[in-house]
DRENKOLRO-106235 format. One line per 10 residues: their letters; for each residue z, y, x of N, C-alpha, C. Coordinates in steps of 0.1 Angstrom, whole numbers. Atoms other than C-alpha are relative to their C-alpha. Example, Ala and Ser with C-alpha at 12.3 -4.5 7.8 and 13.67 -1.06 7.14 Angstrom:
// DRENKOLRO-106235
as) 0/-12/9/78/-45/123/0/12/9 ~ 0/-11/-9/71/-11/137/8/11/-8
This chain:
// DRENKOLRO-106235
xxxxxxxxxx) 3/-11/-9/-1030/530/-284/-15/-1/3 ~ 11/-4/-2/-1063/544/-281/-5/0/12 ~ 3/-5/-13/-1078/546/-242/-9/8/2 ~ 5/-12/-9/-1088/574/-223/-7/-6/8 ~ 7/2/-13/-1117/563/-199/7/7/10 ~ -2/-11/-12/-1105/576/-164/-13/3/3 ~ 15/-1/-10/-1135/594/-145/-3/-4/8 ~ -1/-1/-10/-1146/587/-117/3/11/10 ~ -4/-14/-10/-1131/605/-90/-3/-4/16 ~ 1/3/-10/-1136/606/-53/12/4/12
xxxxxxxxxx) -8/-1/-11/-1107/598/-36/-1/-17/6 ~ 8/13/-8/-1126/571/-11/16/-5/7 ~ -5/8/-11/-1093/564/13/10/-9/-9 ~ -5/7/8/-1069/556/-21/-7/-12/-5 ~ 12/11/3/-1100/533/-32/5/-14/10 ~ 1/7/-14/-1101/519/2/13/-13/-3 ~ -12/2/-2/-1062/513/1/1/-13/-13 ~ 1/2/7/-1066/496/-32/-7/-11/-1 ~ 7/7/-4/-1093/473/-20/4/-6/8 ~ -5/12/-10/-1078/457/7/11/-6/-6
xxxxxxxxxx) -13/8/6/-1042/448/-12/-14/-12/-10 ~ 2/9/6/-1068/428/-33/-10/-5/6 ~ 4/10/-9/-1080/412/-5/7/-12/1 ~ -11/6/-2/-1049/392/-2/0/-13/-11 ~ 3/10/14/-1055/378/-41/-12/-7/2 ~ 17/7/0/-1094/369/-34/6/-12/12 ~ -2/13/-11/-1079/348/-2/7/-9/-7 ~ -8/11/10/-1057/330/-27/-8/-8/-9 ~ 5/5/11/-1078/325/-48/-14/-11/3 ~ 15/9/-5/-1111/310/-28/8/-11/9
xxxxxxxxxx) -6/6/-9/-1082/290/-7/6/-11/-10 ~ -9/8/5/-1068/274/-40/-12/-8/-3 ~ 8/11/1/-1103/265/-54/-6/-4/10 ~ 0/5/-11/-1112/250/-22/12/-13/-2 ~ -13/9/1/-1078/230/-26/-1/-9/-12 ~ 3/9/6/-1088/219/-59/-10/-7/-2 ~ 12/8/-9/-1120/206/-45/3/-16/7 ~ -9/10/-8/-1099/188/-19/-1/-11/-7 ~ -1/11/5/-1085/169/-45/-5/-8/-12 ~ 14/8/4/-1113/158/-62/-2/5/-17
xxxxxxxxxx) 6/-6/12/-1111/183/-93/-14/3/1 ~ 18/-7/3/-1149/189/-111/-3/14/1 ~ 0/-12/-1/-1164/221/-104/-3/10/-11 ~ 4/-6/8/-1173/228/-139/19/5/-5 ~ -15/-1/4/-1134/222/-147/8/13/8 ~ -11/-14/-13/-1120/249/-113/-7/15/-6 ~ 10/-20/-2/-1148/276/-124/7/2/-19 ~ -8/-1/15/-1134/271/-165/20/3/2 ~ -12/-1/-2/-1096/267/-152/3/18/1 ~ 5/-15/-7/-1106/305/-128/4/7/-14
xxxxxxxxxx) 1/-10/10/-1118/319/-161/8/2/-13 ~ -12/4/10/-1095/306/-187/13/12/1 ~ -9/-6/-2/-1064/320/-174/1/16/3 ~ 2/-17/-1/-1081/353/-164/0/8/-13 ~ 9/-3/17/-1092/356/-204/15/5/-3 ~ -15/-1/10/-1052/351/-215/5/12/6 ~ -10/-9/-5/-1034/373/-187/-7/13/-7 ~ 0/-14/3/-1056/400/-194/3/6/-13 ~ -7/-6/12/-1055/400/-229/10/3/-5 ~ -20/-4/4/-1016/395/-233/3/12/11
xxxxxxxxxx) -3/-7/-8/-1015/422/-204/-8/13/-9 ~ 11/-16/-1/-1042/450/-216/2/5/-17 ~ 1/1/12/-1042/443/-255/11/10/-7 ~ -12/-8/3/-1008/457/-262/0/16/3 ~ -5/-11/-5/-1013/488/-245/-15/10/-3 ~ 16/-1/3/-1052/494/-254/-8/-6/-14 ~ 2/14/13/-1060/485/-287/-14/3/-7 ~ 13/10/3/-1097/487/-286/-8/-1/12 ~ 2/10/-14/-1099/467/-253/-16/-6/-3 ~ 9/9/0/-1128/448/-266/-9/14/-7
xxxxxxxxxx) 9/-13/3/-1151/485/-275/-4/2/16 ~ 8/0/-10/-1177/486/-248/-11/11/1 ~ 7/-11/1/-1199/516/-244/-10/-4/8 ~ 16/4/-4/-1229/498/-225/3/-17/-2 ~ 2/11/1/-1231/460/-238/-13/-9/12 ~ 10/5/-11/-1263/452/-213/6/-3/12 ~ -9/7/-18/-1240/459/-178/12/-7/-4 ~ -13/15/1/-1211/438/-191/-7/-10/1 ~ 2/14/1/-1229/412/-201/-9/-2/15 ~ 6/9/-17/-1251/410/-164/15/1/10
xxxxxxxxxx) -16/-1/-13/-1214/420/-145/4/-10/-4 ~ -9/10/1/-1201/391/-163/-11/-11/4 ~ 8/13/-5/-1230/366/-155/-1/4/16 ~ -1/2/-13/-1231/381/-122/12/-4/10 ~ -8/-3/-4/-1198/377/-116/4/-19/1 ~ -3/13/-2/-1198/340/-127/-11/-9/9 ~ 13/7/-13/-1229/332/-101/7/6/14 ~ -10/0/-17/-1204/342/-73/6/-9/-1 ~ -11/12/9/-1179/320/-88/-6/-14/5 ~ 1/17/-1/-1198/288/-94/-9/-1/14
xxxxxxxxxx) 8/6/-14/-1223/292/-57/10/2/5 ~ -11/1/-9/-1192/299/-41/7/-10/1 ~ -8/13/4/-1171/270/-55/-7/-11/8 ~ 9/13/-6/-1199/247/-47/-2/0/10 ~ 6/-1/-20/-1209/255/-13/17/-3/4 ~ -9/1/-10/-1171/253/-6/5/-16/5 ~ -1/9/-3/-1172/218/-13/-8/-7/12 ~ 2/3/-10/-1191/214/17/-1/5/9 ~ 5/-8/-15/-1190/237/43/19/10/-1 ~ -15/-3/-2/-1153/249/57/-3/17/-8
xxxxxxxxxx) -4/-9/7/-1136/284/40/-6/10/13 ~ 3/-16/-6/-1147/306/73/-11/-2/2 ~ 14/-3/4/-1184/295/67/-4/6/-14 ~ 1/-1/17/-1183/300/27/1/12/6 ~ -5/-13/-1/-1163/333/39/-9/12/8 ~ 9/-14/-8/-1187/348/65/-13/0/-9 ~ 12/-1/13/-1219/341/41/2/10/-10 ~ -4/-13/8/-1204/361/15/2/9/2 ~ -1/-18/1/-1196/389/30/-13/6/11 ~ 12/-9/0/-1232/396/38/-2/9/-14
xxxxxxxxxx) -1/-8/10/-1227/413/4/1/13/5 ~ 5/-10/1/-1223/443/15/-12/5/10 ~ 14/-6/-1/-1253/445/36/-8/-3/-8 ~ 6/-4/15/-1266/438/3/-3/9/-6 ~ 0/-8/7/-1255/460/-13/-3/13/5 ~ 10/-15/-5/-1267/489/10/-13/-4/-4 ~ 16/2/6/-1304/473/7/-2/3/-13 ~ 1/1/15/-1299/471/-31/3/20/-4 ~ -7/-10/1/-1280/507/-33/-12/11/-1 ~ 11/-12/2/-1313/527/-28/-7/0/-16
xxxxxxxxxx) 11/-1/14/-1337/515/-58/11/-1/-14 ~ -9/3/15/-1303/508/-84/12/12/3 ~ -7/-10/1/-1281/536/-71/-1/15/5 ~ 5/-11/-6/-1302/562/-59/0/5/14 ~ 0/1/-18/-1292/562/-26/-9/1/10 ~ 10/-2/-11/-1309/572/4/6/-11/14 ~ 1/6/-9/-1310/546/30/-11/-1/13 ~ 0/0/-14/-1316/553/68/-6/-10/3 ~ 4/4/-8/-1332/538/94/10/-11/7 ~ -8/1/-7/-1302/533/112/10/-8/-8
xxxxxxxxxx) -10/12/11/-1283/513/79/-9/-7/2 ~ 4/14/0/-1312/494/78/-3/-7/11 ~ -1/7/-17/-1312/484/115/10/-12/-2 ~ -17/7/0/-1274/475/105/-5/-14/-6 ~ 6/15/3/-1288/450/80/-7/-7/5 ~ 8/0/-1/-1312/442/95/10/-12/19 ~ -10/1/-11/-1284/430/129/10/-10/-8 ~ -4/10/5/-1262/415/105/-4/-15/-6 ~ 5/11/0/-1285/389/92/-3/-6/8 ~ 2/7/-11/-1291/381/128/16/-11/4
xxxxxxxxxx) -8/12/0/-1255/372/125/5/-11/-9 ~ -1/5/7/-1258/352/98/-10/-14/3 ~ 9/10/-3/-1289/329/112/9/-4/13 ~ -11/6/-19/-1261/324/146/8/-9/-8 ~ -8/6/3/-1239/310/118/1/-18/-1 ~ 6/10/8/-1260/287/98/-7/-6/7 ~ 9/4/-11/-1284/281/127/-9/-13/-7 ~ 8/9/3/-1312/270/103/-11/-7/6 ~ 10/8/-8/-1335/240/118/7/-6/11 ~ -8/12/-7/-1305/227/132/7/-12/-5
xxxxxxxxxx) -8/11/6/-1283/195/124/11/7/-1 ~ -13/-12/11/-1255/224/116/-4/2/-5 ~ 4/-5/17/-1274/235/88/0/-10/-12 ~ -4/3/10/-1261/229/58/-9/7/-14 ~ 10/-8/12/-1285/237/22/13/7/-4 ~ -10/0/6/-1251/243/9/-1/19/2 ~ 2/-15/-6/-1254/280/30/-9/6/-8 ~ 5/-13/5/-1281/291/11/3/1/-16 ~ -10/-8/12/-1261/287/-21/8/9/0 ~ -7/-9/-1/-1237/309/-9/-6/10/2
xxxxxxxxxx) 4/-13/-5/-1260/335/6/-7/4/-20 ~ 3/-5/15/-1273/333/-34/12/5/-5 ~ -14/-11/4/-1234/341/-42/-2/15/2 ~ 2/-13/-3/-1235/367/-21/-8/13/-10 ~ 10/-4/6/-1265/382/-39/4/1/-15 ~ -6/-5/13/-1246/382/-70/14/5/0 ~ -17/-5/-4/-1213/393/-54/-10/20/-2 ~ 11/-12/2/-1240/426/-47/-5/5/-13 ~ 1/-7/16/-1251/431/-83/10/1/-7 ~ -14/-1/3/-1217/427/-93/6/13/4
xxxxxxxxxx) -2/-15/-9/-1207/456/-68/-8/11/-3 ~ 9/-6/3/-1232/477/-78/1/5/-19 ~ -6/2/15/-1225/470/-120/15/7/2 ~ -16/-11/0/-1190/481/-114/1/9/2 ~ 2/-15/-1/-1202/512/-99/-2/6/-13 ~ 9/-4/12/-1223/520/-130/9/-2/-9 ~ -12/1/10/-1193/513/-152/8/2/4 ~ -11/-15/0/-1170/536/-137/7/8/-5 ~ 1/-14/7/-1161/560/-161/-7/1/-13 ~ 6/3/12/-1182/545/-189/16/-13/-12
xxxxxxxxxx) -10/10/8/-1155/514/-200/12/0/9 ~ -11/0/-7/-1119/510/-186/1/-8/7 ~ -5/8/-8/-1108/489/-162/1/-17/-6 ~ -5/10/10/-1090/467/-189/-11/-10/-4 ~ 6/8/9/-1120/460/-210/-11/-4/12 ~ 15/5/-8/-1147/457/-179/9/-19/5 ~ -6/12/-7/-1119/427/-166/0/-10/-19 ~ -1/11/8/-1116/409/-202/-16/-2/-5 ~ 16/1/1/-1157/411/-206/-6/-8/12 ~ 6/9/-7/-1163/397/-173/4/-12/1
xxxxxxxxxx) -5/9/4/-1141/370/-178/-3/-10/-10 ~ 3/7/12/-1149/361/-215/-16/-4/2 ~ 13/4/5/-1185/360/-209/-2/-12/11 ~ 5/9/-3/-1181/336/-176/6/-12/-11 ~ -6/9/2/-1159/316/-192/-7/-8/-16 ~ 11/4/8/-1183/311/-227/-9/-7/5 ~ 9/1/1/-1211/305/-206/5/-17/11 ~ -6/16/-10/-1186/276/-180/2/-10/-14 ~ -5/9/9/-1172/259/-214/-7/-13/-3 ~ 9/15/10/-1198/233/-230/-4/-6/15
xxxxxxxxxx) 4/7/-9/-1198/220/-191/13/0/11 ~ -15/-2/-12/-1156/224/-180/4/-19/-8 ~ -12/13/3/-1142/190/-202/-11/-13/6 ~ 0/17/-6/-1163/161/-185/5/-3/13 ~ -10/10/-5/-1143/138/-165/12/11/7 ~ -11/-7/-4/-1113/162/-164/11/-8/5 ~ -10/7/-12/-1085/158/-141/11/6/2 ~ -17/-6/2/-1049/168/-143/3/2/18 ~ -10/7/-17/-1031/176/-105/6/-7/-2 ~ -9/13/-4/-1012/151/-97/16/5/8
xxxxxxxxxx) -9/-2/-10/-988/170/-69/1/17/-6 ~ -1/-17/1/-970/206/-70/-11/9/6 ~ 5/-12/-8/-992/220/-43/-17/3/-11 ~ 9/-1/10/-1017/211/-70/-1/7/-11 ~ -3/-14/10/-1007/230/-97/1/14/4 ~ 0/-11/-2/-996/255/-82/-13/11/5 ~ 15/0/-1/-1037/259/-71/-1/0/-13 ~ 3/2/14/-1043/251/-105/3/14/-7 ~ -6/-11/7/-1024/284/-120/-5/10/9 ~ -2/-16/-6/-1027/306/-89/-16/5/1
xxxxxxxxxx) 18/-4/-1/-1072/302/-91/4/16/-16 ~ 5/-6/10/-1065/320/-125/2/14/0 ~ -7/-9/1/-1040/342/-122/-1/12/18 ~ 3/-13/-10/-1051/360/-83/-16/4/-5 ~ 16/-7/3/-1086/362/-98/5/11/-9 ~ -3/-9/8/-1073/383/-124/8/12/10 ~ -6/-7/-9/-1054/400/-104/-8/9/14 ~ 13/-2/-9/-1083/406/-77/-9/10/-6 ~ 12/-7/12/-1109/418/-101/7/9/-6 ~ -2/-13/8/-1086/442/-118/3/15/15
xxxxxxxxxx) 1/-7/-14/-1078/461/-78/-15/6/0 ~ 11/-2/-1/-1111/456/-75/-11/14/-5 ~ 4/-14/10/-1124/479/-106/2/6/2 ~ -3/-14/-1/-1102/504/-103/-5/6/13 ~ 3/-5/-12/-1109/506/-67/-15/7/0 ~ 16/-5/-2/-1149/514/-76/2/16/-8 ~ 1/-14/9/-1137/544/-98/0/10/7 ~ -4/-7/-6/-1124/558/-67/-10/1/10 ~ 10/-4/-15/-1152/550/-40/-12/-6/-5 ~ 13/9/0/-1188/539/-37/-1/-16/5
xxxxxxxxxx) -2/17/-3/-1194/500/-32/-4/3/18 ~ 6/-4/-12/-1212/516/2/11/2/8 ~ -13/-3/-9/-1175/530/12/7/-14/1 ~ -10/10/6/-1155/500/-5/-7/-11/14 ~ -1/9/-7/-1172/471/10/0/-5/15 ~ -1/8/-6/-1170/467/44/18/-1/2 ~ -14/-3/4/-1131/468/34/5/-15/1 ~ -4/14/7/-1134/432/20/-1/-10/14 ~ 8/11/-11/-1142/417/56/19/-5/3 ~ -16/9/2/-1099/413/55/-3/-7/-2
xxxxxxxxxx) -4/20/7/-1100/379/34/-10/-5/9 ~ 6/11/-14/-1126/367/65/13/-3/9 ~ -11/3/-10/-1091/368/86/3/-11/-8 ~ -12/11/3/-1070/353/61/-8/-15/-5 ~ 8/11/4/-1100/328/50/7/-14/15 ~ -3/11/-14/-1099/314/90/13/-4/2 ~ -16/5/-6/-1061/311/92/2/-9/-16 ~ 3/12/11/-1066/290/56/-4/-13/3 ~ 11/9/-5/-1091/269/69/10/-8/10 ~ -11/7/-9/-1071/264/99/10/-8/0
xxxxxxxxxx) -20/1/-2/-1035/260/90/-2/-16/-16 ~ 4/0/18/-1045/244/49/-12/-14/3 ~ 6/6/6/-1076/222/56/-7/-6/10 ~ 2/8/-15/-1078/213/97/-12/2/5 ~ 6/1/-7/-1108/232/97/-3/12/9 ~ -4/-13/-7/-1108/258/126/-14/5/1 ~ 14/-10/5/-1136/284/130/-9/-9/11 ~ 5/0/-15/-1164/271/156/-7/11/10 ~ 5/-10/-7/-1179/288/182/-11/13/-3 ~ 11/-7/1/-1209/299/163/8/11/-10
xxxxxxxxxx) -5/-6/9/-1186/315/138/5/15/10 ~ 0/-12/-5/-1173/336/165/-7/9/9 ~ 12/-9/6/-1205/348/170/-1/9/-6 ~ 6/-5/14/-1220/354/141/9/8/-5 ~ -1/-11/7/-1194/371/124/4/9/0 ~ -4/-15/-7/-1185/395/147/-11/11/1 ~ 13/-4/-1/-1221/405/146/-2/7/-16 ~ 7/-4/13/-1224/405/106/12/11/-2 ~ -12/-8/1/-1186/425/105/-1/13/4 ~ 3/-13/-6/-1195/450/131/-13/4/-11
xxxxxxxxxx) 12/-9/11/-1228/459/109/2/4/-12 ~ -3/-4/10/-1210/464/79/9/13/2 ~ -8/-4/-4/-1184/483/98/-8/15/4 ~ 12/-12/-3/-1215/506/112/-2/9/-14 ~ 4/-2/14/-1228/508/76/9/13/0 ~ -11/-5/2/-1194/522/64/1/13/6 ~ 0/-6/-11/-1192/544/94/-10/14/-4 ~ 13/-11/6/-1225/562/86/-3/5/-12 ~ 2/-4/15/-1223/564/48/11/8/1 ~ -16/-18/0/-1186/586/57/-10/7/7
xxxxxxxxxx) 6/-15/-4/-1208/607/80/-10/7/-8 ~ 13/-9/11/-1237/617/56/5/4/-6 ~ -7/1/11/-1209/617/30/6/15/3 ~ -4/-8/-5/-1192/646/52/-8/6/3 ~ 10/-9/2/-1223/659/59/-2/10/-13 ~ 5/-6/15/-1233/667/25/12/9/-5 ~ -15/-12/4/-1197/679/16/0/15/7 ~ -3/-8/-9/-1194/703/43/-17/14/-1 ~ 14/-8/4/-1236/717/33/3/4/-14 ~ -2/-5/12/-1223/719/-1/11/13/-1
xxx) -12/-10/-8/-1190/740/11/-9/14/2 ~ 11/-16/-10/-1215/766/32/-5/2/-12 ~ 8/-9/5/-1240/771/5/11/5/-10
């Protein structure tokens, strides 16, 4: 079977709806590698394990039903979506080894005040005063978190705020491949190309789990990423990363009740700060990109 690109369409609240169920997988998934951290798996081995099993489901899932999955109609944004996609991956992984799941988690989701900053010069976008106030508010909750030039600060943080930063060009790349490659082939491209580029650095001092709760970490890193990432796509076909992301600030809940319940470590004070500060500004964001959005609909309507 041959595939039909879908278009993009703009039905933002289905998107929406779409995006948060694969909220649920991304908490699985940053909660298992975290777990195989714990137990003293390598991080070249958890970011190869991730990509591995994303590579198989999709293709025994997509292959059968799409049979030229691997026909790409812009080879340039795959291949940065897939390296961007694996520099979320491996500064994520790594910063989780030191710093608890609801600091890794609120760092990251400065992504989408990223991806508003980014959104003007790579998506044409007009960006406000009043968004960039937003960012501009949320970074303030991001220096309450990290509270650099203190003995809480961790370097580890500004590996993740580099995740971030490629969680953003990632979001942004998926837009732009909307309507150009399918769903199918953008998830077995971002996959194959981390997982090529993790390989010649996943087999030293490999390490088997040892316990079920281990394995079952072991299988579920691979298989909710895949699962994540394909929500994910579809969900940009339907909305802008501008609507979509402050969507994702869900998996900050389920991250802290992870952390908590999973790894004894509860949020601290500054956390409840800070990320109410960075949440609310994405939340603003969101807010004001539906009203211009309604704006413009309702001037287009009249004329």
């Amino acid at each position: 079977m041959t595939s039909t690109i879908a278009p993009v369409e703009e039905r933002r609240n289905f998107g929406i709806g779409l995006l948060l169920f694969s909220q649920l997988f991304f908490a699985t998934l940053d909660t298992s590698a975290k777990y195989l951290s714990f137990i003293g798996l390598p991080l070249g081995e958890i970011v190869f394990v991730r990509y591995a099993i994303h590579v198989v489901l999709a293709i025994a899932l997509f292959l059968p039903l799409q049979r030229d999955l691997f026909v790409t109609r812009n080879w340039p944004l795959q291949l940065l979506r897939g390296l961007c996609l694996l520099g979320v991956t491996g500064a994520n992984f790594l910063a989780m080894r030191f710093l608890p799941l609801t600091v890794t988690g609120a760092l990251m989701f400065t992504m989408p005040l990223m991806v508003t900053a980014l959104s003007g010069p790579f998506l044409g976008e007009k960006i406000g005063w009043r968004r960039w106030a937003a960012v501009g508010a949320g970074f303030i909750g991001i220096l309450i978190i990290v509270r650099p030039g203190t003995e809480a600060f961790h370097p580890a943080s500004l590996i993740c705020l580099a995740g971030a930063l490629s969680a953003a060009f990632y979001s942004i790349i998926t837009r732009k491949l909307a309507g150009v490659d399918s769903a199918a082939t953008q998830q077995v491209y971002s996959g194959l190309i981390a997982l090529t580029c993790i390989t010649p650095f996943a087999f030293n001092d490999w390490v088997w789990p040892s316990t079920g709760a281990g394995w079952f970490a072991f299988v579920a890193i691979g298989v909710t990423g895949m699962i994540a990432h394909q929500l994910n796509t579809i969900a940009h076909r339907y909305a802008p990363p501008s609507a979509l992301a402050p969507f994702s600030y869900t998996e900050l809940l389920l991250l802290a009740l992870a952390s908590w319940l999973i790894f004894s470590e509860p949020p601290d004070v500054w956390f409840y700060v800070g990320a109410p500060i960075i949440i609310g500004s994405g939340v603003y964001i969101w807010l004001r990109e539906r009203q211009l959005h309604r704006t413009v609909t309702v001037t287009a309507v009249e004329d």
